[in-house]
C-alpha positions in Angstrom: 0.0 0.0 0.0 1.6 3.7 -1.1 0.4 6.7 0.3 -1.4 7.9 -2.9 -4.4 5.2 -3.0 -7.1 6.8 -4.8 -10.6 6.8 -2.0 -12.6 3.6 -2.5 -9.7 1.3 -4.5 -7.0 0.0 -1.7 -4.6 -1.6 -3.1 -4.4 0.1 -6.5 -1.0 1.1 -7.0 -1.6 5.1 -8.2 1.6 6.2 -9.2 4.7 4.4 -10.7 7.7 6.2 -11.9 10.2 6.1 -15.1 13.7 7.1 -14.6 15.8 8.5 -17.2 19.4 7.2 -17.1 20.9 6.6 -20.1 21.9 10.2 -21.5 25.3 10.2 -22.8 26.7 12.7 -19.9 28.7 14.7 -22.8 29.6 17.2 -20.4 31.3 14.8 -18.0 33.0 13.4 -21.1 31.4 10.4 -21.2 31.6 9.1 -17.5 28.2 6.9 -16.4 26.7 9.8 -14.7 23.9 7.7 -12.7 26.7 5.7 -11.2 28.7 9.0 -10.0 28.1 8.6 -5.8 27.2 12.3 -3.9 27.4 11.5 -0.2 28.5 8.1 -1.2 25.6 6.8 -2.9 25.0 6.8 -6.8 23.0 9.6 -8.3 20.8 7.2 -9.6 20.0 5.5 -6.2 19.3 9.0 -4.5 16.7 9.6 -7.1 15.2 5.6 -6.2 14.8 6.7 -3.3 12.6 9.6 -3.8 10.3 7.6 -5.4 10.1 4.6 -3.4 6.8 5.0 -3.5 6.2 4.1 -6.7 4.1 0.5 -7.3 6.5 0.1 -10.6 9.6 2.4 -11.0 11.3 1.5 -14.6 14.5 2.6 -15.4 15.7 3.1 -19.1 19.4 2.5 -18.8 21.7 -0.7 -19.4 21.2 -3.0 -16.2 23.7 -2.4 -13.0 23.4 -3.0 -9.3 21.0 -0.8 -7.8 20.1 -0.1 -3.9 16.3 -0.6 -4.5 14.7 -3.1 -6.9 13.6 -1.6 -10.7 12.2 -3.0 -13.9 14.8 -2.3 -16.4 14.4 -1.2 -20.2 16.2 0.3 -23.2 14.6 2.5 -26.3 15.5 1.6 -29.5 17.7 2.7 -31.0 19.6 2.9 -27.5 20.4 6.8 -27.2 17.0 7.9 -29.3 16.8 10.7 -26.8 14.4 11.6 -23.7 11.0 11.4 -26.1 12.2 8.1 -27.0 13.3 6.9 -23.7 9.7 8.0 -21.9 8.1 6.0 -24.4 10.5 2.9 -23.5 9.9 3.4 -20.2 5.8 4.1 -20.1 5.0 1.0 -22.0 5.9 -1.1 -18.7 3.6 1.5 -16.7 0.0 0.9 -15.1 -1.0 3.1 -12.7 -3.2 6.3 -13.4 -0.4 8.6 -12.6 3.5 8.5 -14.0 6.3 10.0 -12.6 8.9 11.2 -14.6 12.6 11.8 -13.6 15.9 12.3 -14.6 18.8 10.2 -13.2 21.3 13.3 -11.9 18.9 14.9 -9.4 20.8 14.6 -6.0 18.5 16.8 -3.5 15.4 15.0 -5.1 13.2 14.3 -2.2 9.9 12.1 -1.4 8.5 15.1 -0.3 8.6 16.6 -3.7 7.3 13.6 -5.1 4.4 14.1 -2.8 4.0 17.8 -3.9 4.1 16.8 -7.6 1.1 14.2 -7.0 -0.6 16.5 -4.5 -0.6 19.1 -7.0 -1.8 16.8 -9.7 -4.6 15.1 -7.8 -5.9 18.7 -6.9 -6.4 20.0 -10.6 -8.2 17.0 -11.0 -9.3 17.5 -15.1 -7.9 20.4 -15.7 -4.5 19.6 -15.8 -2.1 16.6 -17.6 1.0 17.4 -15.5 2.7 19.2 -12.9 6.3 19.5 -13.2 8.9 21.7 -11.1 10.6 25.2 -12.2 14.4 25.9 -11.4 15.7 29.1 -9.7 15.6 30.8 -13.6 11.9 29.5 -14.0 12.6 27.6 -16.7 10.7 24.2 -16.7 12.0 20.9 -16.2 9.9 18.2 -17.7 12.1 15.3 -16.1 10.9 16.6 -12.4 7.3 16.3 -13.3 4.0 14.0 -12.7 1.8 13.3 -15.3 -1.4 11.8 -15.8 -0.5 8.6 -17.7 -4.1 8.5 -20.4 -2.5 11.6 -21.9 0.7 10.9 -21.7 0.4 8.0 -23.8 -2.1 9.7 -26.1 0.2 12.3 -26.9 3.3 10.3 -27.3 1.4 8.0 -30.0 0.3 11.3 -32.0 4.0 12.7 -32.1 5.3 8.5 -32.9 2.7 8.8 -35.9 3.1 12.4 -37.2 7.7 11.7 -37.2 8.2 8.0 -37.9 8.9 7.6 -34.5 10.4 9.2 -30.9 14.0 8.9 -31.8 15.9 12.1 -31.6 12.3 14.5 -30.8 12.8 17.3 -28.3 10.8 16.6 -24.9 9.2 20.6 -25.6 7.3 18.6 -28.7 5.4 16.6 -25.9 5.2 19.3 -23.2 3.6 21.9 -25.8 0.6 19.8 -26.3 0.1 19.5 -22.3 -1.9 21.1 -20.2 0.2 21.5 -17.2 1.0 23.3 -14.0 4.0 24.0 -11.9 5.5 24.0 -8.9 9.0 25.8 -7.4 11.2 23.4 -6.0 15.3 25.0 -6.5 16.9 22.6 -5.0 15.4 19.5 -6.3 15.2 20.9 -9.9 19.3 20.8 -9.5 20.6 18.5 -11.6 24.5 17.6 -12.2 25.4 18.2 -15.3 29.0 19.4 -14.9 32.0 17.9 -12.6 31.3 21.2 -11.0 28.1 20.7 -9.8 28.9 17.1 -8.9 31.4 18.9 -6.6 28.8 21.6 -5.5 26.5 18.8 -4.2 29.3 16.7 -2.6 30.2 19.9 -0.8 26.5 21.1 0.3 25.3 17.6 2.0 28.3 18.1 4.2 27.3 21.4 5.8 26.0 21.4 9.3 22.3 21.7 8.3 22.5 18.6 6.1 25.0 16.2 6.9 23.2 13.8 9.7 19.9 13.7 7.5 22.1 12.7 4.6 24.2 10.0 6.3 21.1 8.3 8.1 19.3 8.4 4.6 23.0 6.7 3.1 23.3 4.5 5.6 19.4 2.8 5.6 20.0 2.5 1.7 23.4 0.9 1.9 21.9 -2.0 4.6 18.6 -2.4 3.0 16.8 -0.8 5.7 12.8 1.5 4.7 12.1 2.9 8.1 11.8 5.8 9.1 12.7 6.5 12.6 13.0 9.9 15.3 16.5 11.1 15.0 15.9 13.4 17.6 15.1 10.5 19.6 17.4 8.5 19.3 20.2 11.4 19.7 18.4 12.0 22.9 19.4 8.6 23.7 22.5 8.5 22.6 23.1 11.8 24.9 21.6 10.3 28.1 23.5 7.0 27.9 27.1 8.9 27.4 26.0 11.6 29.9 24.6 8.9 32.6 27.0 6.0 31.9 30.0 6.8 29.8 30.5 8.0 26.6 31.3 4.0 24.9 27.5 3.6 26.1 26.1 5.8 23.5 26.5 3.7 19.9 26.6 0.7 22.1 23.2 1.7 23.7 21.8 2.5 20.2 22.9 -0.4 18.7 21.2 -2.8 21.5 17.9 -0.3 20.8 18.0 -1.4 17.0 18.7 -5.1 17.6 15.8 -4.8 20.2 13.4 -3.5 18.1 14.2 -6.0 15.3 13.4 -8.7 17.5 10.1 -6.8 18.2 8.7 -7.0 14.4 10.3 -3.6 13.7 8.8 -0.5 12.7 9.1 3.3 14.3 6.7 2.2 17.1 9.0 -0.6 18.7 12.5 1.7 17.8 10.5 4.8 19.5 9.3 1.7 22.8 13.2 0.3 22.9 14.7 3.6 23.1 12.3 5.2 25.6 13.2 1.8 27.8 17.1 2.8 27.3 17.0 6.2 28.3 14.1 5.5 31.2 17.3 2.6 32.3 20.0 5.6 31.4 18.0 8.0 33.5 17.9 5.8 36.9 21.7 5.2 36.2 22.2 8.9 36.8 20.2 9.3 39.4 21.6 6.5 41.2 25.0 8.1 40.4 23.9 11.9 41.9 21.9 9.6 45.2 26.0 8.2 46.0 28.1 11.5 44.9 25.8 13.2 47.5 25.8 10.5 50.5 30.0 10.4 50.0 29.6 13.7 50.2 28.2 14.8 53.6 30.8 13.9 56.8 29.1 11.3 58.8 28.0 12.6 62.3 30.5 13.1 64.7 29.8 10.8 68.1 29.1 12.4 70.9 32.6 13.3 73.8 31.7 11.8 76.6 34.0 13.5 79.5 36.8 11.3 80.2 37.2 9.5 83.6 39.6 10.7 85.8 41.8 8.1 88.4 39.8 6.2 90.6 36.4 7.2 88.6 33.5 4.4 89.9 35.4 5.0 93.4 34.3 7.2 96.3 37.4 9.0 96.6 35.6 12.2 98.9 36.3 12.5 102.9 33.8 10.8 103.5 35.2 7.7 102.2 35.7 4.9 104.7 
């Protein structure tokens, strides 16, 4: 189940995506763009990833090794263009809604997947598509949802009236769409230069970026779709090295993750496990403060009893004897 079921069909897939990936990357003298890592994951995985929520996602390229499973498919003739490689890659489509990316997008998002389709759904027959503006305003046709009826209906007319899609600008299909847009800067930013490879390498290390960036790397590397708290569990990760030691922190949050695996998984047992650990962290502490203050107040001085002089017990007066 995706979160873009139409009302009153569950388990309809409504969107599934088509990724462009098999441009010749001129300007990066020929190097396999998609495969080019930012944050040390492949351009082409970042962009998987913003549309995991796809029921299909195809991907016109030549096969390789990807992070998240994809249907694979080629135009013909392989390099016909972007005209020719939608058509490829809608023919393997089903859903109501398409959407339609390029493969060099590395600040591509979910969440402006969900504002494409959001924006789409609400111009409900009066528009065919929604794609995104850059910074310039110019349009960018490969960050864009389309309804898939019209879609189709146009790419047939523009296959009948030139022989075919090879080598056809994408403006020819775009010109006979009705279609809205959307500002989005950063995730119309595309790499199409070794200089903006090196601009987006340099931008998901900045302060404001970096953690979201390596926790998103990291859950593709292992294989992991969850979405967890990060606040939460740095909260955690603060109380065990404040309360304990400092080792206990990615030791804590490790035995937090392996815990909630063993629970079914999901936020709801990582969020259960963690508050557990930092509940356990907590009473550490304050166990810790209850004996720093008890070693610290003198215990009570016993009470001088006046010493005995000689003879004391003995009735030593004048009236002795």
């Amino acid at each position: 189940m995706t979160a873009y079921e139409p009302p009153g069909d569950p388990g309809t897939e409504v969107f599934d995506a088509v990724v462009l990936a098999g441009g010749a990357a001129r300007r990066l003298g020929g190097t396999d763009k998609p495969a080019v890592r930012v944050g040390g994951r492949a351009l082409l995985d970042r962009v998987l990833s913003a549309c995991a929520g796809a029921g299909t996602t195809v991907v016109v390229a030549d096969p390789r090794p990807t992070a998240r499973p994809v249907l694979w498919t080629r135009e013909e003739p392989p390099g016909g263009g972007p005209l020719a490689a939608l058509g490829a890659g809608l023919r393997h489509t089903t859903a109501p809604y398409v959407v339609v990316l390029s493969a060099d997008l590395p600040f591509l998002d979910e969440g402006t997947v969900s504002r494409l389709l959001d924006a789409l759904m609400a111009d409900e027959g009066t528009a065919d598509g929604v794609l995104v503006t850059d910074p310039d305003g110019r349009d960018q046709p490969l960050v864009a949802a389309y309804r898939a009826e019209p879609l189709r209906r146009e790419l047939v007319r523009l296959a009948a009236e030139h022989d075919g899609l090879t080598g056809l600008p994408l403006r020819r299909l775009t010109a006979a769409l009705r279609l809205t847009r959307i500002t989005d800067p950063l995730a119309s930013f595309d790499c199409d230069t070794w200089d903006d490879i090196a601009a987006a390498r340099a931008r998901i290390r900045e302060h404001g970026h970096v953690l979201d960036e390596w926790i998103s790397a990291v859950k593709d590397e292992l294989g992991i779709d969850l979405d967890v708290d990060i606040t939460e569990l740095l909260d955690l990760a603060r109380d065990a090295a404040h309360s304990v030691a400092r080792p206990a922190a990615p030791l804590t949050t490790f035995l937090v993750g392996y815990a909630a695996a063993k629970a079914g998984g999901g936020p709801e047992a990582v969020t259960e496990a963690a508050r557990k650990a930092s509940a356990l962290a907590l009473r550490w502490a304050d166990e810790a403060t209850a004996e720093a203050e008890t070693d610290a107040v003198p215990e009570a001085a016993p009470e001088v009893q006046p010493h005995p002089g000689p003879g004391a017990g003995q009735d030593t007066g004048p009236a002795a004897g």
